[in-house]
Every structure is written in C-alpha cells, then in structure tokens.
KOLLUM-924075 format. One line per 10 residues: for each residue x negated, y, z negated of N, C-alpha, C. Coordinates in Angstrom, 2 decimals. Atoms other than C-alpha are relative to their C-alpha. Layout:
BEGIN
X/Y/Z/X/Y/Z/X/Y/Z  ...
END
This chain:
BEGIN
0.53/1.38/-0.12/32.13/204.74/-184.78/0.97/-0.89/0.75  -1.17/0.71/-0.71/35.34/203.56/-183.93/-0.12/-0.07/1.71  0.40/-0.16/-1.18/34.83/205.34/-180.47/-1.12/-0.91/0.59  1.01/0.90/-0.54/31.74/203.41/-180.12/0.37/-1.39/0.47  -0.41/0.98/-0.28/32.91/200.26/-180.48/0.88/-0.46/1.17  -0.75/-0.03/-0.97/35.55/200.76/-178.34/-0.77/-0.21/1.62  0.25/-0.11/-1.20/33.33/201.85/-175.31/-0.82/-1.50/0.73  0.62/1.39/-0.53/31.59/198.39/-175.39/0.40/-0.78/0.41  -0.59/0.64/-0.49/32.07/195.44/-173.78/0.65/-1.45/-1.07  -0.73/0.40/0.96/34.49/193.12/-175.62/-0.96/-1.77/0.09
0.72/1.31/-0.26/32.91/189.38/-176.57/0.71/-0.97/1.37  -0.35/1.05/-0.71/35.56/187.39/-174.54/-0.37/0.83/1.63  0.39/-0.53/-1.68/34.72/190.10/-171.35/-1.19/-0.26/0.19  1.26/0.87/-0.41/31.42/188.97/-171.56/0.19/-1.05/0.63  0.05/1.33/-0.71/32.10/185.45/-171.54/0.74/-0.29/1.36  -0.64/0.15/-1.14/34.56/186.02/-168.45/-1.22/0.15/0.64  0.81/-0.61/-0.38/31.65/187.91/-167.21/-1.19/-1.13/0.77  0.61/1.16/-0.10/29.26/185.11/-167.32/0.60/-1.23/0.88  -0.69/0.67/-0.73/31.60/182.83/-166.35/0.10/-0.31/1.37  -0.45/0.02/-1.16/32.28/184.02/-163.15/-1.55/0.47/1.25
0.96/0.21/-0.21/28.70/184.44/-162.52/-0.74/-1.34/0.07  0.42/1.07/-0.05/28.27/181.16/-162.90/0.01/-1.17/1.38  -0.21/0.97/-1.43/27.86/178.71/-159.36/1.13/-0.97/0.12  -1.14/0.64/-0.32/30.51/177.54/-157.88/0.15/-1.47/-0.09  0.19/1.19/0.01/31.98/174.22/-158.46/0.49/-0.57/1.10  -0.61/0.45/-1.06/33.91/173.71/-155.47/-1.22/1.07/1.09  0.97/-0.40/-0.76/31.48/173.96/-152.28/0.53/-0.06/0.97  -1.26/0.61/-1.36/34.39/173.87/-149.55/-0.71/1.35/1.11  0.67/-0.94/-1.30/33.53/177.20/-148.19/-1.35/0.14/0.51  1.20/0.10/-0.38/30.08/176.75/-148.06/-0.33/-0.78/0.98
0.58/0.61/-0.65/30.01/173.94/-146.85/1.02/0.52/1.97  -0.59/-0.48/-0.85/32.59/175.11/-143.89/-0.96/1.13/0.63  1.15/-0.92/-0.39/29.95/177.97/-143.35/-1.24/-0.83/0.94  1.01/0.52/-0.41/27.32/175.60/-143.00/0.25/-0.80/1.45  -0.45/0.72/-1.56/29.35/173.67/-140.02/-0.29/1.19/1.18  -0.12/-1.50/-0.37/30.07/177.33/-138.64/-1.30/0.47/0.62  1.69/-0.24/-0.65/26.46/177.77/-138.42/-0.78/-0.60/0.84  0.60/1.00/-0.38/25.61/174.84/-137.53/0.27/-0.19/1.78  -0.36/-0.14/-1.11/28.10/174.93/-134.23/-0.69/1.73/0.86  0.37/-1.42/-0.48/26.79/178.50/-133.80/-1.47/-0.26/0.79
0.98/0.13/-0.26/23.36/177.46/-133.50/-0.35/-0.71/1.12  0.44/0.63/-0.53/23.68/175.02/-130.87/0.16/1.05/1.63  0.16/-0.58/-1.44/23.94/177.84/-127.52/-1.33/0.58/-0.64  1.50/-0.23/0.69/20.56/179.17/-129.57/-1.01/-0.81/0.39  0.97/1.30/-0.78/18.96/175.60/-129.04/-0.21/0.14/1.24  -0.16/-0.08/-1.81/19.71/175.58/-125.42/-1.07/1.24/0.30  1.10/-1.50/-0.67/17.97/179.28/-124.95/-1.18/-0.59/-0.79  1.16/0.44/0.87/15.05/178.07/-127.59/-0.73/-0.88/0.80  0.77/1.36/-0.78/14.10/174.88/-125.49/-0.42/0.69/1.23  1.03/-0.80/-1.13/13.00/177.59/-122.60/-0.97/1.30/-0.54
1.00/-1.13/0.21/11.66/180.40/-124.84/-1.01/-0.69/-0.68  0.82/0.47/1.02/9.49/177.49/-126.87/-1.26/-0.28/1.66  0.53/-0.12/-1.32/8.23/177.09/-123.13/-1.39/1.47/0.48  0.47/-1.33/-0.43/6.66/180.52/-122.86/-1.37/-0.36/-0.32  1.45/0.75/-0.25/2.70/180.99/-122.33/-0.36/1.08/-1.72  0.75/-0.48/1.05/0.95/182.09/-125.44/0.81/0.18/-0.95  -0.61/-0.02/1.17/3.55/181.22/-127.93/0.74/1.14/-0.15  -0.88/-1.16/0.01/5.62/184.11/-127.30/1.35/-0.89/-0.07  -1.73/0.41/-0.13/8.72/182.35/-127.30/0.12/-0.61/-1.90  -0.36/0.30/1.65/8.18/181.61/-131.36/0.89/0.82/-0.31
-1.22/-1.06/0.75/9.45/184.88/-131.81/1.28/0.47/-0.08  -1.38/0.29/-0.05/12.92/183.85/-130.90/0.17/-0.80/-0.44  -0.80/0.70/0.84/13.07/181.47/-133.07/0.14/0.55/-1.54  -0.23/-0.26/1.48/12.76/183.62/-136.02/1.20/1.43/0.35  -1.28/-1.05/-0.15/15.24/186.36/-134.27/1.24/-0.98/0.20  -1.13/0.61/0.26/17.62/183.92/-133.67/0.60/-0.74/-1.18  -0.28/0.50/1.39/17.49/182.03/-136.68/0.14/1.03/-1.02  -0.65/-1.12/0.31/18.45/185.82/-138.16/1.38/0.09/-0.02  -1.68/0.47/-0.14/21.64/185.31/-136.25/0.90/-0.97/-0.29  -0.52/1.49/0.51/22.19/182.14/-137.13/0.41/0.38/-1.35
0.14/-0.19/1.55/21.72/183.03/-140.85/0.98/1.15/-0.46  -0.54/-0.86/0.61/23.66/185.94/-140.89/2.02/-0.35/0.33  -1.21/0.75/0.20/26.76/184.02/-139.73/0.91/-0.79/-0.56  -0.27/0.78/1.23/26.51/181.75/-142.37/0.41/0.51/-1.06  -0.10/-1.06/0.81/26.22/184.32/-144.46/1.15/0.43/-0.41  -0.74/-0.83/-0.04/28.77/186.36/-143.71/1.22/-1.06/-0.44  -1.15/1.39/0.18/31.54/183.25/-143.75/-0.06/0.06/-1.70  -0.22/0.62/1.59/29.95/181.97/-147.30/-0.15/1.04/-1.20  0.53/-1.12/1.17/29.46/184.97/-148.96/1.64/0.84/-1.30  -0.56/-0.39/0.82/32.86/185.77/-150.31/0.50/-1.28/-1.26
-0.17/0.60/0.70/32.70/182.33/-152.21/-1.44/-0.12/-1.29  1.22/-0.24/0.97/29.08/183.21/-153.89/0.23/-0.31/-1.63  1.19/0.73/0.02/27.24/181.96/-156.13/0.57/-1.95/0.19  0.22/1.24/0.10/26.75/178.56/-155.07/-1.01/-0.62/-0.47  1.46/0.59/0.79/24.32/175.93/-156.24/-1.14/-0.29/0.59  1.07/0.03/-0.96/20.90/176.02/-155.00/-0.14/-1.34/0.83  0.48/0.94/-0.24/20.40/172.63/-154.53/1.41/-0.21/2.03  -1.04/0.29/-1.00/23.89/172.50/-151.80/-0.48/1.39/0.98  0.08/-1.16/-1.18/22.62/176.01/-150.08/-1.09/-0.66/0.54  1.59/0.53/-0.94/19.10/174.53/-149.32/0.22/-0.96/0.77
-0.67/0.72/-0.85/20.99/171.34/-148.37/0.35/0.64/1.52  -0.51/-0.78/-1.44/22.98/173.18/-145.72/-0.82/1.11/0.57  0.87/-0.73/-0.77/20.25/175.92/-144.78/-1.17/-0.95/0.79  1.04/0.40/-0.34/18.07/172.97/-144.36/0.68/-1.21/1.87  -0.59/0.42/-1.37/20.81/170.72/-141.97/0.28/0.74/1.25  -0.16/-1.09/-1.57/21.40/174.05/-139.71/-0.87/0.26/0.82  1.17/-0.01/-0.61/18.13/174.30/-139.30/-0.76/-1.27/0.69  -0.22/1.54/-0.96/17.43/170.47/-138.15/0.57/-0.13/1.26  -0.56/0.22/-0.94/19.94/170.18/-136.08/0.16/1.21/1.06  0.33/-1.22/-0.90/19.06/173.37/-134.07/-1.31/-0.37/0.67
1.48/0.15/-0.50/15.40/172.71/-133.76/0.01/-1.45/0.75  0.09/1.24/-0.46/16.14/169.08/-133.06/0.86/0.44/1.48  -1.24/-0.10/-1.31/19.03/169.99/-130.12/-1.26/0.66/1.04  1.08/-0.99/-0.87/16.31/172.58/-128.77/-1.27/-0.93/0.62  1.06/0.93/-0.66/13.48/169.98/-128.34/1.16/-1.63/0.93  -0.48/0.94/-1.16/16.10/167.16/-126.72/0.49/0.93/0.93  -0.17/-0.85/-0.85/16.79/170.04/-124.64/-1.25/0.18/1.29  1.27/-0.07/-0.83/13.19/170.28/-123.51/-0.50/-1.76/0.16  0.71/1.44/-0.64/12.68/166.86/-123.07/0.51/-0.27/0.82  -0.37/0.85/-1.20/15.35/165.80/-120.76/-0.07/1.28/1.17
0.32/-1.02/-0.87/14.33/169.12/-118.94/-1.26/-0.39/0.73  1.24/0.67/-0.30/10.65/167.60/-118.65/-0.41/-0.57/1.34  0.81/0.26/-1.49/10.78/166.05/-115.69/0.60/0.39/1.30  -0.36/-1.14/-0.78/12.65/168.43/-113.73/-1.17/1.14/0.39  1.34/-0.85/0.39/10.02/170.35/-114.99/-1.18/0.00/1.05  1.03/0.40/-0.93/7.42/168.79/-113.29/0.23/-0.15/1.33  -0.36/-0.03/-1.03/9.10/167.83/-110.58/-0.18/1.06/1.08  0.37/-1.21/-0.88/9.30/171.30/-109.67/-1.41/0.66/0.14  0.98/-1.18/-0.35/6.01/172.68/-110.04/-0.82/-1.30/0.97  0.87/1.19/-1.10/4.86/168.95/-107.70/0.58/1.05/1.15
-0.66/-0.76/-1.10/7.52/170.68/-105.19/-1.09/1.45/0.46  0.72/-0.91/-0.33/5.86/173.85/-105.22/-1.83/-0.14/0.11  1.28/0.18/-1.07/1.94/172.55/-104.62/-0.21/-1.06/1.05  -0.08/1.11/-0.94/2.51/169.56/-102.50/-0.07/0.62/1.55  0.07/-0.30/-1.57/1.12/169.82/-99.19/0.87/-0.95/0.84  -0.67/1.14/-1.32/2.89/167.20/-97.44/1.14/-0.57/-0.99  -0.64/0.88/0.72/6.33/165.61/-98.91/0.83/-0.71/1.26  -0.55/1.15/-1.09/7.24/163.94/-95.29/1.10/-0.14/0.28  -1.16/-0.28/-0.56/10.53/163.79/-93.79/0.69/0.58/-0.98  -0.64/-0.31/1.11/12.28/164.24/-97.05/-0.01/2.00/-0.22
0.18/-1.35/-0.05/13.56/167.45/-97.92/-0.33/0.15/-1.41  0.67/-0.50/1.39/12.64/169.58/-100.90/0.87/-0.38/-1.46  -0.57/0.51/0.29/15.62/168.65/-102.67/-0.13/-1.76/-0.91  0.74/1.26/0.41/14.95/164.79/-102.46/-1.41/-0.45/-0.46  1.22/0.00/0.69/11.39/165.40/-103.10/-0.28/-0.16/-1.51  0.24/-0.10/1.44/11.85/166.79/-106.21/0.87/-1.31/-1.11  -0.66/1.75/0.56/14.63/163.65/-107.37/-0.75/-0.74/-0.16  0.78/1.17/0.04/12.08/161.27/-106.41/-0.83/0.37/-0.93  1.02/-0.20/0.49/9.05/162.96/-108.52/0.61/-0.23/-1.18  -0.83/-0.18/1.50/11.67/163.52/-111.83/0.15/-1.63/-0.11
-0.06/1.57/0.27/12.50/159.80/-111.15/-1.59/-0.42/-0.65  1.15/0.77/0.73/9.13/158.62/-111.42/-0.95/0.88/-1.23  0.77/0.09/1.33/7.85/160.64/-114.41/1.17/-0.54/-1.12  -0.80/0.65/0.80/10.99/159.40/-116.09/-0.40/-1.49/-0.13  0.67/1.29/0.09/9.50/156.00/-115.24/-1.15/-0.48/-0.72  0.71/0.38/0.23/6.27/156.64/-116.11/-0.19/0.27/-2.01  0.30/-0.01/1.60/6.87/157.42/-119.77/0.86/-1.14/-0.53  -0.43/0.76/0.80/9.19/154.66/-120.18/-0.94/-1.36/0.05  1.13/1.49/-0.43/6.39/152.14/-118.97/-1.20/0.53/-1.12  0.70/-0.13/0.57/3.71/154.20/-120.72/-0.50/0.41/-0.99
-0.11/-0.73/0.88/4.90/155.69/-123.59/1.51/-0.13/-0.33  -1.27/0.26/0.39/7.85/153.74/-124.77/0.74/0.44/-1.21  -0.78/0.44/-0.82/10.47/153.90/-124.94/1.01/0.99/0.99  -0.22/-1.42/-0.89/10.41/156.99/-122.86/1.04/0.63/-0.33  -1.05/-1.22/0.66/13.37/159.58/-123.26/-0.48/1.21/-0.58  0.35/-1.42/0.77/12.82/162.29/-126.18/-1.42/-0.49/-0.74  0.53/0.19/0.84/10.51/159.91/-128.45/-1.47/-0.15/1.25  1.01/-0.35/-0.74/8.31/159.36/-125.03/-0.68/0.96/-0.20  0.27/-1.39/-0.05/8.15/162.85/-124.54/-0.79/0.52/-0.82  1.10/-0.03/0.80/6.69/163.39/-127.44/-1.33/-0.29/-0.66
1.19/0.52/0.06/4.29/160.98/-127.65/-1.14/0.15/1.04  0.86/-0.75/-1.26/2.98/162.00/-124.01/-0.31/1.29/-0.56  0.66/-1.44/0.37/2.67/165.35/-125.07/-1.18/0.36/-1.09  0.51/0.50/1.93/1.09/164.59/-128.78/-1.67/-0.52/1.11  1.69/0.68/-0.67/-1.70/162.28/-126.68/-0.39/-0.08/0.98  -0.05/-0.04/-1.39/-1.82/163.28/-123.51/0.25/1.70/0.64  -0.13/-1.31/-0.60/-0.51/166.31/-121.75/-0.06/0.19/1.14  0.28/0.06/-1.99/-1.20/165.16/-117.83/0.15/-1.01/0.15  -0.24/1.30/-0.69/-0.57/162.71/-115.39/-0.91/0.16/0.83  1.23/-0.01/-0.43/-3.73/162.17/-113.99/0.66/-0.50/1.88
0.07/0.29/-1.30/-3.95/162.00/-110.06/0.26/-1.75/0.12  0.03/1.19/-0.08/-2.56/158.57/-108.77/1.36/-0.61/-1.03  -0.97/0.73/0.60/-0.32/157.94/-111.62/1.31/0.01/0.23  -1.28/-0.23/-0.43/2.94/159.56/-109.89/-0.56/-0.05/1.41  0.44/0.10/-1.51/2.79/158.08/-106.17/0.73/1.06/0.55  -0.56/-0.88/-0.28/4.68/160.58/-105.00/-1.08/1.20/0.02  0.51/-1.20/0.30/2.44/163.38/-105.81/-1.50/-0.34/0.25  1.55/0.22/0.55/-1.64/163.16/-105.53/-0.70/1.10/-0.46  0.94/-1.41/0.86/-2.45/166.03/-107.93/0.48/-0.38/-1.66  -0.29/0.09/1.03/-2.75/165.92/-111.54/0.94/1.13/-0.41
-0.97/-0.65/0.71/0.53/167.09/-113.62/-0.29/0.42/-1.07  0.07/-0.44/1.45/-0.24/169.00/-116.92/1.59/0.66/-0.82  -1.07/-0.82/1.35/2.09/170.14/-119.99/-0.77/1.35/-0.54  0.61/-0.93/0.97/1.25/173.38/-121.56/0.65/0.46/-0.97  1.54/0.84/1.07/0.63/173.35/-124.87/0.14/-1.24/0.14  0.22/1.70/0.39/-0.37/169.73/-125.29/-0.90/-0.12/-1.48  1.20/0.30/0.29/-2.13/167.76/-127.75/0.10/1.14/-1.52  0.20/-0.78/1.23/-2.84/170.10/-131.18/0.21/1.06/0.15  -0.13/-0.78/-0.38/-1.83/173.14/-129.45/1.77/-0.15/-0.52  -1.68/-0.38/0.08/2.03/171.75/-129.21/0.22/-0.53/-1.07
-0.11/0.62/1.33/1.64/170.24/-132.72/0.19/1.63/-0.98  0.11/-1.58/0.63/0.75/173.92/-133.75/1.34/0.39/0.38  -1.64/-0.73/-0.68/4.06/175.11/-131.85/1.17/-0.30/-0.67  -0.98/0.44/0.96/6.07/173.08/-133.47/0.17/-0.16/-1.60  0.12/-0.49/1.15/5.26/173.44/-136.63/0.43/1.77/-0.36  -0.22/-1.94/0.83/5.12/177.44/-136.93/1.42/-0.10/0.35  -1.51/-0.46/0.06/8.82/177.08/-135.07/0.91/-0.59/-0.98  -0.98/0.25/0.82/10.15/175.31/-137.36/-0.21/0.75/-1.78  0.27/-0.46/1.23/8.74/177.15/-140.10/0.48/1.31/0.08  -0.69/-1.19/0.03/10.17/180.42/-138.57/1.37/-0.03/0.26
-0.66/0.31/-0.01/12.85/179.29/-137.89/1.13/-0.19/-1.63  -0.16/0.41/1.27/13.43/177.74/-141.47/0.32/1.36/-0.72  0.63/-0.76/1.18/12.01/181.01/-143.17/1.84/0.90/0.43  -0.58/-0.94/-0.58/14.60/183.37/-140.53/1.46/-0.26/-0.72  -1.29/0.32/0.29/17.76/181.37/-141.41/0.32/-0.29/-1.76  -0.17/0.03/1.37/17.16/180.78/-145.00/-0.14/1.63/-0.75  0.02/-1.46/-0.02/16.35/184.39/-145.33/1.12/1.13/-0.27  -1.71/-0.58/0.37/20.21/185.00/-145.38/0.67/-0.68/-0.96  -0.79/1.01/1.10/21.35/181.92/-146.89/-0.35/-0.22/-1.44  0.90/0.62/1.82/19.25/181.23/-150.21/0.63/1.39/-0.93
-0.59/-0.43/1.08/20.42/184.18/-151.50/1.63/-0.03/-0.87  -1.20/0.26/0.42/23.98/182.71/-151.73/0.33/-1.12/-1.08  -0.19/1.44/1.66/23.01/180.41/-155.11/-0.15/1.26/-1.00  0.26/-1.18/1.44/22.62/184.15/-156.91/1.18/0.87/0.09  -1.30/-0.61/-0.42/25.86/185.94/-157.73/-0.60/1.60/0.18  -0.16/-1.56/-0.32/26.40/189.57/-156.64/-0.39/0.71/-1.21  0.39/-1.41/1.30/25.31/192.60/-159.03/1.74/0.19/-0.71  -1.08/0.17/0.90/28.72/193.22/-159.79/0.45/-1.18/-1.13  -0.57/0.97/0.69/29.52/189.73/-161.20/-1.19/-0.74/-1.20  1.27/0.73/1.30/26.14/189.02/-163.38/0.00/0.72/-1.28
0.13/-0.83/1.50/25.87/189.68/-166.74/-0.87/0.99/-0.19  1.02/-1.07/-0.12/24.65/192.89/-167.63/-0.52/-0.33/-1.72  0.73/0.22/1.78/22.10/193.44/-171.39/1.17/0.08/-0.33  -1.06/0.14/1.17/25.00/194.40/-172.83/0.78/-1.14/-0.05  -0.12/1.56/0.19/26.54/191.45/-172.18/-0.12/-0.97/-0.89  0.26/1.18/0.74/24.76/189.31/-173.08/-0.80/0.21/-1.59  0.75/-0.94/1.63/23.27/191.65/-176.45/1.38/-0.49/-0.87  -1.30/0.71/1.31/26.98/191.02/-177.66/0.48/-1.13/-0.20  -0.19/1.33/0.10/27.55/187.58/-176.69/-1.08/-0.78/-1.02  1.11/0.41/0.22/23.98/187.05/-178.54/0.51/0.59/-1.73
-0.46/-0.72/1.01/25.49/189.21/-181.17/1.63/-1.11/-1.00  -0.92/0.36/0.55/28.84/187.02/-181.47/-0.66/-1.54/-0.40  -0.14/1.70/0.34/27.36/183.69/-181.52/-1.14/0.02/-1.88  0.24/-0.18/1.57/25.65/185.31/-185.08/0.98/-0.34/-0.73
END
C-alpha cells in the first residue's frame, strides 16, 4: 500500500501543477510577439494590396496563406511564455490582423490612380504631343482630383466610397481621357471581398495564436491531479 501511495502524485505537486498551468500574469512576451508580428506582417500588406486585385477573387487565398505566416511567427516567439489570457491573445491576434488588412487596402488606394492611369495609357487613341509618361501623370492627377471633389475627402476614405457607390468614371468626367474608367470588383462585389479577406485572414492568423491562452499537455493538470487535490481539500 505503501508502494501505492508513493507512486502518486503528491498534493503540493498538484498544486505546483495547476499553478503553472495557470495564464500568465506578466504579458511582456506576448505582447513583444504581437509587435513581431505585427512588423512582420507589413511586407505581406504590400503583396496583399495586388493579390486582393486579382480577377475572380483568387487573390483571397493569400490572405489566408499568409496570415499562416504571419501567425506562425507569433507563435513561435510567444509560445515559450504560454498560457496567456484569452482576452490579451485575441487583443493582439485581433491588432495584427487590423493593421495588416488596413496597410494592404492604403496600399491599394494610393495605387488607384496609377492604376487607372495606366490602363487610360494603354486604350487611348490619341494623347497628343505628350509622351506616355506625362500622359499617364496627368490622368493619376485628375482621378486624384476627381475623388477629392466628388467623394470627399478623397485619399483612402474617397477610395472607398467611389468604389462602395460607384466603380467608374463615366466618359467626360476625366478630360484627359474620353472613355469610361471602371474598378473591378465594385459596389457589393468589393464589399463581398473585403469582408471574406478579412475573415480569412482573421481565421489564418488566429489559427496559431488562440491557442496560446491554453497551456501545453505537459503543464495541465492531469485526473490524478486534480482526484487528489479534490481528495485533499476533504
């Protein structure tokens, strides 16, 4: 019997047990992770704001492979300070993810009228002494104009609102050009876009991180455990 006793786990190794299963109170490395990630993520944005570009929504699916990489960087950093507290991982899985998706769309906005610019360049029958070069300056100038006149206060929040209720520049409205300019998606199409990316996005990078509010197998209380701790507090 004696033997028995022996082979079990002792009350106060429980309570260490528990203990150290318990979420961290200091969140230094986490949150250091979460910067980590956060700087990681922003050459991600940059590529994201041309693959969110792609025709038939193919470019979503780099935001849930990258937000993989993203996540597993975080990961890897915060993982030898585990368990943290849910409420500070979702925090920081939720700011890495913000400020990625957000960098990636001011990415595509002040791209926008480059954007256009170029595809005026390439159908324009006539752009008149000017070379192709200055062509395209002048066209980027004036859709930069025309969203701050018609969709204030033009920039990123323009951008969005042109796109949201609109999606073209109808013939006439850029002198420069006499052909209508479109966005593709526009309108409930790029409402859809942005939504699923940020939701794969979200899902890809939390996917690594959320499990860093649950401690490791080694460090959780096992039945016995907690059968004798349940046993001592008799």
């Amino acid at each position: 019997m004696g033997a028995t006793m022996a082979s079990g786990p002792t009350t106060s190794e429980a309570i260490r047990s528990t203990v150290s299963a318990a979420p961290s109170l200091s969140h230094a490395r986490w949150w250091c992770a979460t910067a980590a990630g956060t700087i990681v993520s922003l050459p991600f944005a940059w590529l994201l704001s041309y693959a969110a570009m792609l025709p038939f929504y193919i470019g979503l699916f780099f935001f849930m492979l990258f937000g993989l990489v993203i996540g597993a960087v975080t990961f890897r950093i915060a993982v030898p300070g585990r368990p943290y507290r849910r409420f500070a991982v979702v925090a920081g899985t939720t700011l890495i993810v913000g400020v990625c998706w957000t960098a990636s769309l001011v990415k595509e906005s002040r791209d926008f009228p480059a954007d256009l610019a170029a595809d005026a360049v390439r159908r324009a029958r006539d752009i008149g002494q000017r070379s192709a070069d200055e062509y395209r300056s002048a066209v980027a100038k004036e859709v930069r104009g025309f969203l701050r006149e018609h969709y204030p206060p033009g920039g990123l929040v323009g951008y969005v609102r042109w796109t949201l209720l609109s999606g073209e520049m109808k013939k006439g409205e850029i002198s420069s050009f006499d052909q209508t300019l479109r966005r593709s998606p526009a309108g409930y199409g790029w409402a859809i876009r942005v939504v699923l990316s940020i939701a794969l996005l979200g899902f890809a990078v939390g996917s690594q991180t959320l499990a860093l509010s649950r401690p490791t197998d080694a460090h959780a209380p096992s039945l016995k455990d907690k059968t004798c701790m349940r046993t001592s507090d008799r």
